[in-house]
FITORNU-863154 format. One record per residue: residue in three letters; x, y, z of N, C-alpha, C, CB in turn. Coordinates in steps of 0.2 Angstrom, whole numbers, plus 5000, padded with zeros to 4 digits. Glycine has a CB too. Layout:
BEGIN
ALAXYZXYZXYZXYZ;...
***
This chain:
BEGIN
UNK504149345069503449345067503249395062503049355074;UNK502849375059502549425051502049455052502449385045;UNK501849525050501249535048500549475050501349555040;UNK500649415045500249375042500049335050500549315035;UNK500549325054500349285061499849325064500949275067;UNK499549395062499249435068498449415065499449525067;UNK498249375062497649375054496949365061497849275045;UNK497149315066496749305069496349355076496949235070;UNK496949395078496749445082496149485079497349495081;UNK496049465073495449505069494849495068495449515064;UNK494749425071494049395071493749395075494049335070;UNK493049415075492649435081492449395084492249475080;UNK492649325081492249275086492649245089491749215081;UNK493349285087493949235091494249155089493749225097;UNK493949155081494349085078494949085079494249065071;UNK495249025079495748995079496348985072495548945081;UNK496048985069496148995064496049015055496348975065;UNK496149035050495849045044495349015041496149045041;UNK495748945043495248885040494748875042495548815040;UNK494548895050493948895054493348955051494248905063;UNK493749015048493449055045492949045040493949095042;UNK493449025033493348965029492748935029493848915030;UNK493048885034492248845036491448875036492348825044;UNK491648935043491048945044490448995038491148975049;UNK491049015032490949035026490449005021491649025024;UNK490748945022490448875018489948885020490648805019;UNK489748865029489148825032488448875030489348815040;UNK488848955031488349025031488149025024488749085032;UNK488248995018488248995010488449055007487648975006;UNK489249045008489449135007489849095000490049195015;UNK489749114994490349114989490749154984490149084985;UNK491049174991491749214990492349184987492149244997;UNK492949184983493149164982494049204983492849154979;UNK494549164982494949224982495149264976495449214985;UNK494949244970495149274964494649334960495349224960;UNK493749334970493549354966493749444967492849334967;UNK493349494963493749594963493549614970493449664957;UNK493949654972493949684978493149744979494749724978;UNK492749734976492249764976491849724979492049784971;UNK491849664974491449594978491549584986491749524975;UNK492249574987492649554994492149634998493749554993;UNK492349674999491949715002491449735002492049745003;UNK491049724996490349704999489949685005490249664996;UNK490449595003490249545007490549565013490349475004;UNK491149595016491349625021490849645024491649675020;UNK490649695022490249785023489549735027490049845013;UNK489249685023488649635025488849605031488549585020;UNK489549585033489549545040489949495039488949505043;UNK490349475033490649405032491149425033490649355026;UNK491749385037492049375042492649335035491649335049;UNK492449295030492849275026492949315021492749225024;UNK492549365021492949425016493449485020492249475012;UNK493549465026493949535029494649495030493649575037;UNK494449405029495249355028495549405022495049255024;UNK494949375017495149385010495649455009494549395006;UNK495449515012495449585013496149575015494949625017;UNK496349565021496749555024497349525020496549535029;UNK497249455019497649435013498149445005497449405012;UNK497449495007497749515000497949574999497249514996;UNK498049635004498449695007498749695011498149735009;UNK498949645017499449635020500149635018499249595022;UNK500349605013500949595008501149685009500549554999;UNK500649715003500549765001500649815007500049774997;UNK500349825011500349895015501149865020499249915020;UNK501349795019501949815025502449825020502249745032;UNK502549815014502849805011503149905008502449745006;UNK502449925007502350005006502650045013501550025004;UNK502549995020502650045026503250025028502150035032;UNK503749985024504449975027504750035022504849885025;UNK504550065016504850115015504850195021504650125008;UNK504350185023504550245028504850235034504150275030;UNK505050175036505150145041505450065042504550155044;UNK506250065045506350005045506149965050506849995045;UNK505650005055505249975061504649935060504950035065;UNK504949855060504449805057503749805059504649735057;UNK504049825069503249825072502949875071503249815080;UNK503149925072502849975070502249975062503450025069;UNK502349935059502149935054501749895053502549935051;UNK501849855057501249785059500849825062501449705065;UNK500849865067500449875070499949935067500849885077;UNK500249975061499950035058499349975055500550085053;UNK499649915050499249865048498649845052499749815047;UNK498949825057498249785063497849845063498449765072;UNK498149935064497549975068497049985059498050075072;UNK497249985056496749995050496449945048497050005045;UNK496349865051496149805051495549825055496649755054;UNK495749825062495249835068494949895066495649845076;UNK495149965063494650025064493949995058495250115061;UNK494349955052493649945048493149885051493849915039;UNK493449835054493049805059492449855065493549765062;UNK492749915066492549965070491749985066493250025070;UNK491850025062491450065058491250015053491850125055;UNK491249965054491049915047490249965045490949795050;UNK489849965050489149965050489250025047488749965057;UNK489550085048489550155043490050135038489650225048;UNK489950085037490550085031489950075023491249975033;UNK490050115017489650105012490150045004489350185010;UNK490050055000490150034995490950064992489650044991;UNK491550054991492050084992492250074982492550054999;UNK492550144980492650164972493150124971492750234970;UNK493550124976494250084976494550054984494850144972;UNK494349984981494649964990495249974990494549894994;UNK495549974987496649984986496450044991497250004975;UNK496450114986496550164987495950184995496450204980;UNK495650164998495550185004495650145010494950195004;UNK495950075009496450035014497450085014496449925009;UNK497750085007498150135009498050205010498450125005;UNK497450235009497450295011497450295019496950325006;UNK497050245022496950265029497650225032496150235032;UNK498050175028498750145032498950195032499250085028;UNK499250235025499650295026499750355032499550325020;UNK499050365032498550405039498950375045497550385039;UNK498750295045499050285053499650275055498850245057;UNK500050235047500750255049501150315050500950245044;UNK500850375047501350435049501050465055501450475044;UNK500650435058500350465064500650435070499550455065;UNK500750365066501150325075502050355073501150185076;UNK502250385068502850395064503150475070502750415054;UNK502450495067502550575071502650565078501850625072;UNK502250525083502150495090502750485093501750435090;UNK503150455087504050435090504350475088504350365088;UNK504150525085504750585081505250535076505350635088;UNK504950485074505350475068505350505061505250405067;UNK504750545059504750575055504350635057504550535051;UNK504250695048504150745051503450765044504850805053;UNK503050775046502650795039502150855039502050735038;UNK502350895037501950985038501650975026503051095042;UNK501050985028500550995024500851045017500051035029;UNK501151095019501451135015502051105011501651195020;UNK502351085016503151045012503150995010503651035015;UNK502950935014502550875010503150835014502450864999;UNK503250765013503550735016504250705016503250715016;UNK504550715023505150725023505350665029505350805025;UNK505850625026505950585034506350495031504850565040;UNK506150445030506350385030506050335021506050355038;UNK505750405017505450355014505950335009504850365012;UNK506150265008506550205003506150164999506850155008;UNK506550194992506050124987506550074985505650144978;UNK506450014987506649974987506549914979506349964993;UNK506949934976506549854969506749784971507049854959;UNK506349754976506349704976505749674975506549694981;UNK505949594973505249564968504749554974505449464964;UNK504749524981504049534985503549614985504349514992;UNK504049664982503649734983503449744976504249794986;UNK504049734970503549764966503849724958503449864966;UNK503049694957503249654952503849674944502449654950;UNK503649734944503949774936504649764938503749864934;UNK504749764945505749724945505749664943506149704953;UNK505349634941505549584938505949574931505149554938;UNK505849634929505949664922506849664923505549754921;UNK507149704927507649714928508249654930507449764931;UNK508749664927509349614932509449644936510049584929;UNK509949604940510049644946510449694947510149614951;UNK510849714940511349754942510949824940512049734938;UNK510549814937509949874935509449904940509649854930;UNK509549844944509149864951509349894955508949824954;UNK509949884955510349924958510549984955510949894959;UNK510649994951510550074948510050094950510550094939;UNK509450074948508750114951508450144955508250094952;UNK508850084959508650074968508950154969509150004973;UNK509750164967510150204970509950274968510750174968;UNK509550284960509450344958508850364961509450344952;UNK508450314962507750354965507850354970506950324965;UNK508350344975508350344981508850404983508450284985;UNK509050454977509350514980508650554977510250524976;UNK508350534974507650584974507250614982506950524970;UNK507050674980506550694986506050624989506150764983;UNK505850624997505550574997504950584994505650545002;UNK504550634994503950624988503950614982503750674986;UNK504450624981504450594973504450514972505250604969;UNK504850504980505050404978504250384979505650344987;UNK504050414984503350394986502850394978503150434992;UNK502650444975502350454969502350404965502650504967;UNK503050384963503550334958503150264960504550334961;UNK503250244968502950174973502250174970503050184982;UNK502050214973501050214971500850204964500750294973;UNK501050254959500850244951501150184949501150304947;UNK501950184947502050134945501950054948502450154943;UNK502150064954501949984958501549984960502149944962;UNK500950024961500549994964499850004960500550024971;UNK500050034953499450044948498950094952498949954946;UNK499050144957498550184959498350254954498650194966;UNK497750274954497850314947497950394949497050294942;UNK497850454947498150504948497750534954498150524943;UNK497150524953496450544958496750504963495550504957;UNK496750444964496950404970497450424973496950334968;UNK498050464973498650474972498750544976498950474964;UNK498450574972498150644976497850624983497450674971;UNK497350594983496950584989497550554997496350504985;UNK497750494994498350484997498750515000498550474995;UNK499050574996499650584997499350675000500150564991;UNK498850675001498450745003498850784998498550765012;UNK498650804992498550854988497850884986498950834983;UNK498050944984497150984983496950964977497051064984;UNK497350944972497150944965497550904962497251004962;UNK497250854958497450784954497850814950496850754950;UNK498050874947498550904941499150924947498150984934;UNK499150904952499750914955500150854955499750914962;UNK499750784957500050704956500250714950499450634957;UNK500250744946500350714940501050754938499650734935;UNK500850814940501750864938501950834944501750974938;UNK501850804949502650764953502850714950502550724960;UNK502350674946502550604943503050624937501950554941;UNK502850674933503550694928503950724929503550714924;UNK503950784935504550804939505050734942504250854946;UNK504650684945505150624948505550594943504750554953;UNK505150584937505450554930505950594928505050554923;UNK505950664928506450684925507050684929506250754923;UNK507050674934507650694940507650634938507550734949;UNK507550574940507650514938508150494932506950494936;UNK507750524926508350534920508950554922508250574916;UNK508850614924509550654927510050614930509450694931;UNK509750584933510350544941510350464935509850534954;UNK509950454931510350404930510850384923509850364931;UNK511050464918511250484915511250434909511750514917;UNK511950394907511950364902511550294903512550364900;UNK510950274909510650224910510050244908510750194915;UNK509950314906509050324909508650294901508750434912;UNK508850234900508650204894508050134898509550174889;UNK508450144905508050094910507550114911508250094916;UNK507350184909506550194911506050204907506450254914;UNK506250174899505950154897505150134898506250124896;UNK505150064902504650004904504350074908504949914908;UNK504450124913503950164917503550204911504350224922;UNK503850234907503550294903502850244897504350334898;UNK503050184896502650144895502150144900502950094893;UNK501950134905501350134907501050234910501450074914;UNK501250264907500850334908500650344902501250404909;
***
């Protein structure tokens, strides 16, 4: 069972399913869409529609298990950090305002309850000072992050193998900026630093070690240094 079976646990009216969502969407004259921007979608959230927290859900679900298998090969665990960040915005919907970036405050609060249920089981260890130390894996596979598409697979395998002898801050840095387009503010926030010109000397400290470990390939990192 996947992340995506849990979708109806989330509905407050207790539908049955999405399409029943959907429906009542229509009947209510709500015209959400799914292609419309995540500002829109929680808006209409934040107001009471029940088909914009589908939408929400659909469209970060992917994302936040996909980002929470790197710290953890504990699938439930990870579903379940998913569901608690589901249920807590359904919680606080009513003190919920207008959000700058829904990405960056849906993973900022996944990240939060992932390494809180992480700590809980002593699978991981996170002290403020040293930053984070424990399970985290970047993975280039096409369902996680599009810019592998770029690569064959024998180059994914070099990638895979170099960033994953990198500190796990770094992998993590690497995951957020480049796959996940989050921007340096956002990154900061995330990853609890005090000062946005920190995210930024990790992200070229991870590049350069990058280079390093990937010696006469680091012609591969091209396509990254294009998007800074």
């Amino acid at each position: 069972m996947t992340h995506k079976n849990h979708f109806d646990d989330f509905s407050t009216s207790e539908r049955s399913s999405k399409e029943s969502v959907q429906l009542h969407a229509m009947e209510t004259g709500q015209s959400l869409k799914e292609e419309d921007s995540d500002s829109t979608i929680w808006s209409a959230f934040v107001q009471g529609s029940e088909y914009a927290l589908s939408l929400l859900f659909e469209r970060y679900a992917d994302k936040l298990f996909n980002y929470g298998k790197q710290f953890s090969s504990d699938t439930g665990l990870v579903n379940d950090a998913i569901q608690d960040v589901f249920y807590q915005l359904i919680k606080t919907k009513d003190r919920l305002s207008s959000a700058q970036s829904v990405k960056h405050y849906i993973f900022s609060s996944f990240r939060r309850r992932l390494l809180r249920l992480l700590k809980q089981r002593k699978n991981i260890v996170f002290d403020e000072n040293i930053g984070l130390s424990g399970k985290f894996q970047l993975s280039f596979t096409p369902d996680y992050h599009s810019i592998s598409t770029q690569f064959t697979v024998d180059q994914k395998v070099l990638l895979e193998n170099a960033c994953n002898q990198l500190p796990a801050r770094q992998r993590e840095i690497l995951a957020l900026y480049f796959f996940e387009g989050l921007s340096y503010k956002e990154i900061a926030d995330i990853m609890e630093f005090s000062q946005v010109k920190s995210a930024r000397k990790l992200l070229y400290r991870s590049l350069e070690g990058l280079s390093e470990l990937l010696g006469k390939h680091r012609d591969l990192l091209s396509c990254f240094y294009f998007f800074i």
